[in-house]
C-alpha positions as CSV (number, residue, x, y, z in Angstrom):
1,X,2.4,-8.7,-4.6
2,X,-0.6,-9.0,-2.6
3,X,1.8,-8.1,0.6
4,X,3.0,-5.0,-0.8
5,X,-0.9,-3.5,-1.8
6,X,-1.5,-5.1,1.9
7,X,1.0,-2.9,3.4
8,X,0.2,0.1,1.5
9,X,-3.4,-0.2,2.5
10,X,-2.4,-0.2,6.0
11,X,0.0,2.6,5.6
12,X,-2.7,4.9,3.7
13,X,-5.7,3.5,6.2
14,X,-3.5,4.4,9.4
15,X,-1.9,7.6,7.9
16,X,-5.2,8.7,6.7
17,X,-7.2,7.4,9.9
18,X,-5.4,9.5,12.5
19,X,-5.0,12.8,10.1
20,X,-9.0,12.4,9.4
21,X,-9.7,12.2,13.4
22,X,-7.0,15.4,14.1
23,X,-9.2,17.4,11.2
24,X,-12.3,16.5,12.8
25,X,-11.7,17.1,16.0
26,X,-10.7,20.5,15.1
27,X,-14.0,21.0,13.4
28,X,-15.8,19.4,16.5
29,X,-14.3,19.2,20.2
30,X,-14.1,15.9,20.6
31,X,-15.8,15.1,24.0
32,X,-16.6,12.3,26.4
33,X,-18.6,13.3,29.2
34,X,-19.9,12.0,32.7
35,X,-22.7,13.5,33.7
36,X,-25.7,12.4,36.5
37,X,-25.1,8.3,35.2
38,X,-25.3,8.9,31.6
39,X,-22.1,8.9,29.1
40,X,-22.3,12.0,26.9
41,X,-20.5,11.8,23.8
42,X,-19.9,14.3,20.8
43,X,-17.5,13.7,17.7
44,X,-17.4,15.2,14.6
45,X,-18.0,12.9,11.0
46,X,-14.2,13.3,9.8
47,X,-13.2,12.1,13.1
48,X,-15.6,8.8,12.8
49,X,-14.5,8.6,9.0
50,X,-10.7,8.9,11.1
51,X,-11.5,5.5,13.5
52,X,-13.1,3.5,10.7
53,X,-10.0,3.8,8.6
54,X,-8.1,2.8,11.8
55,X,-9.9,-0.1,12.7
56,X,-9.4,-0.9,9.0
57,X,-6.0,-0.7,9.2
58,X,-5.9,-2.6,12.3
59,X,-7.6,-5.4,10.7
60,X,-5.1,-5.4,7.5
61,X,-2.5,-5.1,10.3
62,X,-3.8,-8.4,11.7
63,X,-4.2,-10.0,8.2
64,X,-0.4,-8.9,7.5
65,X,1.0,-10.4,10.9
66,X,0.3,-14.0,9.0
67,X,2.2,-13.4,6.3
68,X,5.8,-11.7,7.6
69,X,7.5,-12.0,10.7
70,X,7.2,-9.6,13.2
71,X,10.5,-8.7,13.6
72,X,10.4,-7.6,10.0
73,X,7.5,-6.2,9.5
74,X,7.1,-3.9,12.5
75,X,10.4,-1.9,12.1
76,X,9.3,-1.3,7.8
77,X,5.7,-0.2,8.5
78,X,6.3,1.7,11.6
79,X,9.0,3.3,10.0
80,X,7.7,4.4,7.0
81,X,4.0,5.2,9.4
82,X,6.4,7.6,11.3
83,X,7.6,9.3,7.9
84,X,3.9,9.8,6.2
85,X,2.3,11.1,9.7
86,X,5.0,13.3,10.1
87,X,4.5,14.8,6.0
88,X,0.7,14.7,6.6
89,X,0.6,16.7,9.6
90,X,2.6,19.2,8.0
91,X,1.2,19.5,4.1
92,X,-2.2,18.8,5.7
93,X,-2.8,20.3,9.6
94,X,-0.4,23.0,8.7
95,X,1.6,21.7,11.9
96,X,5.4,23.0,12.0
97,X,8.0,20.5,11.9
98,X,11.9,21.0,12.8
99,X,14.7,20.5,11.3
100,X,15.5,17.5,13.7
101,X,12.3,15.5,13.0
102,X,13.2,16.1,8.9
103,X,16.9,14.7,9.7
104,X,15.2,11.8,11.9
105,X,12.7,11.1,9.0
106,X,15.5,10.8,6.8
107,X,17.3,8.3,8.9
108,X,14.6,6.4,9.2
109,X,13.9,5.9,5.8
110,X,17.3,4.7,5.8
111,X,17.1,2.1,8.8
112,X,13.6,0.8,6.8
113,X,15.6,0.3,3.4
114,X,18.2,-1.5,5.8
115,X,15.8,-3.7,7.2
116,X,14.2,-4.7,4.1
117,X,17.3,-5.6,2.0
118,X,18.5,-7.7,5.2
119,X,18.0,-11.3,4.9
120,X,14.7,-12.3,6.5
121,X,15.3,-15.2,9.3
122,X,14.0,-18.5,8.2
């Protein structure tokens, strides 16, 4: 049990993470700046909300690596990153999607159900 709620905190911490950081930065031009020896640089709160949940799920990322083996654990939470980014950025940023990247979602969803009914390797 406490593998699941660790992999839906990463999922929601990344998901959420990058979609905060896109809505920031189109409140506030992210910008990094050289100028006469001195770094300039300007980012907007949502985005800095965006990297903390990131380095969050980073860190539950790490935590999660101990538990399950990579080759199982990457293809589920990729997979199912892939999906939720992909319904974010449309419901939330308003960003078009196609038909093609619905149809890939889809498949997806079905290669992540694949991999986690197959038998994990010892």
């Amino acid at each position: 049990m406490v593998k699941i709620i660790l992999a839906l905190i990463y999922l929601i911490t990344s998901t959420s993470g990058l979609l905060l950081f896109k809505l920031g930065n189109n409140q506030v031009k992210t910008i990094i700046a050289f100028q006469n020896g001195t770094i300039q640089f300007q980012i907007g709160c949502l985005s800095v909300l965006g990297l903390l949940c990131y380095i969050a799920s980073f860190v539950t990322f790490m935590i999660l690596l101990t538990k399950h083996h990579l080759t199982y654990l990457v293809p589920i939470l990729n997979g199912c990153f892939y999906v939720l980014v992909l319904a974010g950025s449309a419901f939330i940023l308003k960003e078009k999607t196609s038909g093609i990247a619905i149809i890939g979602s889809l498949l997806t969803i079905i290669g992540v159900l694949m991999v986690s009914f197959a038998k994990q390797a010892p």
